[in-house]
ROMARFI-918242 format. One record per residue: residue in three letters; x, y, z of N, C-alpha, C in turn. Coordinates in steps of 0.2 Angstrom, whole numbers, plus 2048, in hexadecimal, padded with zeros to 3 digits. Example, Ala and Ser with C-alpha at 12.3 -4.5 7.8 and 13.67 -1.06 7.14 Angstrom:
REM ROMARFI-918242
ALA8427E482783E7EA8278427F0827SER8407F58238447FB824840800827
//
This chain:
REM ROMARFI-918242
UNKC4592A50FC4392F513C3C932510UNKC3A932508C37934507C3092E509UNKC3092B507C2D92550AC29924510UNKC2F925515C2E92551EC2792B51EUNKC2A93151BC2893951AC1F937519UNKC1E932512C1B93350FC1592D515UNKC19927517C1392251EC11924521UNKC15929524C1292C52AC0B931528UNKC0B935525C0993A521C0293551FUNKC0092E51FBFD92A51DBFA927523UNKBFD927528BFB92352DBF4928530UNKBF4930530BEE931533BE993452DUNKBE9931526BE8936521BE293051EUNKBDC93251BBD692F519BD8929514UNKBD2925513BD492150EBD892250AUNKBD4926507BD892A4FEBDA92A4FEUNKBDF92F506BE4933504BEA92F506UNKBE892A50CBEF92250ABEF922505UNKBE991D502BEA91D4FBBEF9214F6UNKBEE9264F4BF392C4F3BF992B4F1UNKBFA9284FAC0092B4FBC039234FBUNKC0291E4FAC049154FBC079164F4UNKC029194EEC0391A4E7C0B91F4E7UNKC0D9244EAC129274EAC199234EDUNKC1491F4F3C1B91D4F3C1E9164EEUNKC199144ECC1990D4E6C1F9144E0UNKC1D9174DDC2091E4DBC2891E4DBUNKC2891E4E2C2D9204E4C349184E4UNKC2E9154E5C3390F4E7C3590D4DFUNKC3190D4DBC3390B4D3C3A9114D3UNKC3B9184D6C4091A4D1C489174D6UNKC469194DEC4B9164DFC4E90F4DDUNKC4A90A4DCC4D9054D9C519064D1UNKC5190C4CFC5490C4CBC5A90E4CDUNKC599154D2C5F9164D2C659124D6UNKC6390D4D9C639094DCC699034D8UNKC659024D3C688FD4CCC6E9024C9UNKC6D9094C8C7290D4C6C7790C4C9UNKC7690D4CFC7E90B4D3C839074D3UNKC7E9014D3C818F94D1C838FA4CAUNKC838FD4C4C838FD4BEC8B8FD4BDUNKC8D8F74B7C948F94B5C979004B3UNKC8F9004B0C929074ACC8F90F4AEUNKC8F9134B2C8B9194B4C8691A4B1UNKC8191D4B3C7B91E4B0C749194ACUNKC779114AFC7690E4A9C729094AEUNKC6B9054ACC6A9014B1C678FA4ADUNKC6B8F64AFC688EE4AEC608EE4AFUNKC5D8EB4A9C548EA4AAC538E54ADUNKC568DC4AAC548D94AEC548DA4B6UNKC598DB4B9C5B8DB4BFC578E24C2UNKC548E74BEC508ED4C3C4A8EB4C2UNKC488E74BBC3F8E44BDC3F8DE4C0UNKC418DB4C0C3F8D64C6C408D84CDUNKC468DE4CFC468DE4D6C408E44D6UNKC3D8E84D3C388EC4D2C328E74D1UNKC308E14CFC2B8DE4D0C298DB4D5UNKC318D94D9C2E8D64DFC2D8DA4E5UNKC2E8E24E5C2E8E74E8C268E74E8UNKC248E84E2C1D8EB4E0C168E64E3UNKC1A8DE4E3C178D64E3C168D74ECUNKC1D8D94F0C1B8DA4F8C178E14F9UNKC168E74F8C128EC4F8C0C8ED4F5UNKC0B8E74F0C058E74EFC008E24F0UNKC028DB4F2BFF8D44F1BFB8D54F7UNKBFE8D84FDBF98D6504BF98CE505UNKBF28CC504BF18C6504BED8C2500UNKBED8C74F9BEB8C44F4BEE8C04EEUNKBED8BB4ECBEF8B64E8BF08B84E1UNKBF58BD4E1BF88C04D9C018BF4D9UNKC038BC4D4C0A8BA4D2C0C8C14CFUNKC118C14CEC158C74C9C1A8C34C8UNKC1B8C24BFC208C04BFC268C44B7UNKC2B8C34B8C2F8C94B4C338C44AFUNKC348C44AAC378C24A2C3B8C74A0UNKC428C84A2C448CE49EC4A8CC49BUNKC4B8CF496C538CD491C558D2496UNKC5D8D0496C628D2499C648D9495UNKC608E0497C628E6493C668EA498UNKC6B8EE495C6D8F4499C6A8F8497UNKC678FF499C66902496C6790B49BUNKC68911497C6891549AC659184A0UNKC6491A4A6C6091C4ABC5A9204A8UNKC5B9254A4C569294A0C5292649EUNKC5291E49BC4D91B499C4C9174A1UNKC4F9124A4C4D90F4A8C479114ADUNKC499154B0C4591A4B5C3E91A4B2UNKC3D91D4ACC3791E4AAC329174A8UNKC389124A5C3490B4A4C329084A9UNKC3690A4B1C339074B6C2D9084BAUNKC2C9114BAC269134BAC209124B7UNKC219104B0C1C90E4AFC1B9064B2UNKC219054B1C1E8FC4B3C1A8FB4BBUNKC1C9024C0C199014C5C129034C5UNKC119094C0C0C9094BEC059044BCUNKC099004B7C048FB4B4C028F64B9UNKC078F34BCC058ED4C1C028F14C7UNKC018F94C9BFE8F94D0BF88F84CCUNKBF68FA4C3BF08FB4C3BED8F44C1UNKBF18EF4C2BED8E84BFBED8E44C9UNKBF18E64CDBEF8E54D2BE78E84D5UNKBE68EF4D3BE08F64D4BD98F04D1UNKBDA8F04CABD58ED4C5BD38E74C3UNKBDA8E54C2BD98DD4BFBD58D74C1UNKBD68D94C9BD58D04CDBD18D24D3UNKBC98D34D1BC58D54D6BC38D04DAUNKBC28D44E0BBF8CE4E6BC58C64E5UNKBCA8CA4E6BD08C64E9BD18C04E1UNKBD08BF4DDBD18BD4D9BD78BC4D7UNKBD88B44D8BE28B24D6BE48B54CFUNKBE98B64D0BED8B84C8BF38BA4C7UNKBF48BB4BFBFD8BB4C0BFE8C34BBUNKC038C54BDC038CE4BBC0B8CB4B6UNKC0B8CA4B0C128C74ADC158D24AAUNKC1B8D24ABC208D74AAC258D44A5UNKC258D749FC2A8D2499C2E8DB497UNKC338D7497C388DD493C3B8D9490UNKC3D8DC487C3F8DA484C438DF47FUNKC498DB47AC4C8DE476C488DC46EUNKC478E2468C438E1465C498E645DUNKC488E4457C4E8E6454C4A8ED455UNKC458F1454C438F7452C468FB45BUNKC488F6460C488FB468C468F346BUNKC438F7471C428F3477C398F3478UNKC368ED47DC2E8EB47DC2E8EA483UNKC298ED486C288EB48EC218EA48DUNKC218E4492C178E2491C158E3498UNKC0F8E449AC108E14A1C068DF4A0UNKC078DA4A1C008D44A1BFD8D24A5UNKBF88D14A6BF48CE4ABBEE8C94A9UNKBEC8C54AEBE78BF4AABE08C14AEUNKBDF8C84B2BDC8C94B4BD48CB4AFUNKBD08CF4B1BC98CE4AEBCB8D14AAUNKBCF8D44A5BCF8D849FBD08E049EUNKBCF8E1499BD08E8498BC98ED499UNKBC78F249BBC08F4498BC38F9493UNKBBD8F9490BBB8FD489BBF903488UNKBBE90848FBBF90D490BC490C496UNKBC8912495BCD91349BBCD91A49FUNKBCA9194A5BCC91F4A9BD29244A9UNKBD192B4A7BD992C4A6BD992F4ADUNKBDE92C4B1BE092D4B8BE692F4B7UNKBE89314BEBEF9334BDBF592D4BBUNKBF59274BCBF89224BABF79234B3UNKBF19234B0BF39214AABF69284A3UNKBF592D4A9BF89334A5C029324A7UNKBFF9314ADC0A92F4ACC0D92A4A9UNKC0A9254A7C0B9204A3C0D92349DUNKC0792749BC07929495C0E92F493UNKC0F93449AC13938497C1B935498UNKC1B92F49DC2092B49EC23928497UNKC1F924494C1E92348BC21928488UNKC1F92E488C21931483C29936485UNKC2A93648AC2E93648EC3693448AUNKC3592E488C39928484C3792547EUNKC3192C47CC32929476C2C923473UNKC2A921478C2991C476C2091C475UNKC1E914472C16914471C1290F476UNKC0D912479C0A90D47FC0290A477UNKC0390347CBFA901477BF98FB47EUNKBF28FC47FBF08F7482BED8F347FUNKBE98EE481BE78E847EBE38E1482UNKBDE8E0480BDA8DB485BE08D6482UNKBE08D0488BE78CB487BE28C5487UNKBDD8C3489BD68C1489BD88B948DUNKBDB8B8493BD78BB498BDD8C1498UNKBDA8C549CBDE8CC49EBDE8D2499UNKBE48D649BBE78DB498BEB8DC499UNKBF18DF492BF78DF490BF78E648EUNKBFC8E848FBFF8F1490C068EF48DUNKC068F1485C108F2483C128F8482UNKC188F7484C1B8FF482C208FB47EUNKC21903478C27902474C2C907472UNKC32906475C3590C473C3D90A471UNKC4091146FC4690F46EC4C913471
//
């Protein structure tokens, strides 16, 4: 509903403010997929990572690809993990790949957006990678990347980006 709410509300509204509002519903679709995963969970409150980032990569793969030539592809160890953390590792992951869709692969440029989750003894590592033009120097702080960051800390955890040379590589580390 809130979705429906949010297209229509788009359909007569300027660039931008589609824009805006495409980004909220990307937003939106990242949590429902969790709760989404929640339900199917064996255990209450708890949501399988493989099986919510992949079906959340391929969510993000058809809402954002259009008709340009970028893969998303998803590596994840088999975690459960509580909804409290889930939800918020998801948004950032929607976060990262709208923004390696946004920046990475200018003037339709093929490429592939890699989403790794993985189990590490000190906690868990999410990467999300691109072989697009790299990182710059400097980073706009937008609103994406302030919800990343309070998403982060959120759970604890430490965001480091990094040129992956080609591309850019964004890990989070939490426990």
């Amino acid at each position: 509903i809130v979705q429906a709410i949010l297209r229509l509300q788009g359909r007569s509204a300027s660039e931008e403010v589609r824009l805006a509002l495409e980004s909220s519903i990307s937003r939106c679709n990242a949590i429902f997929y969790a709760h989404d995963h929640i339900s199917e969970g064996a255990r209450a409150g708890t949501v399988e990572m493989r099986s919510y980032l992949t079906t959340l990569g391929k969510s993000l793969a058809d809402a954002l690809r259009d008709i340009r030539p970028i893969a998303i592809t998803v590596d994840s160890d088999s975690v459960i993990l509580p909804s409290e953390k889930a939800e918020p590792v998801g948004l950032i992951v929607n976060e990262l790949v709208t923004n390696a869709f946004k920046y990475a692969f200018p003037k339709n440029q093929a490429g592939t957006i890699r989403i790794r989750f993985a189990t590490e003894a000190s906690g868990y590592r999410l990467e999300v990678t691109d072989n697009g033009s790299g990182c710059p120097a400097e980073v706009k702080t937008g609103l994406g990347t302030t919800l990343t960051q309070m998403l982060a800390q959120q759970i604890a955890g430490k965001l480091h980006r990094e040129d992956a040379q080609p591309g850019c590589r964004v890990t989070l580390w939490f426990s």
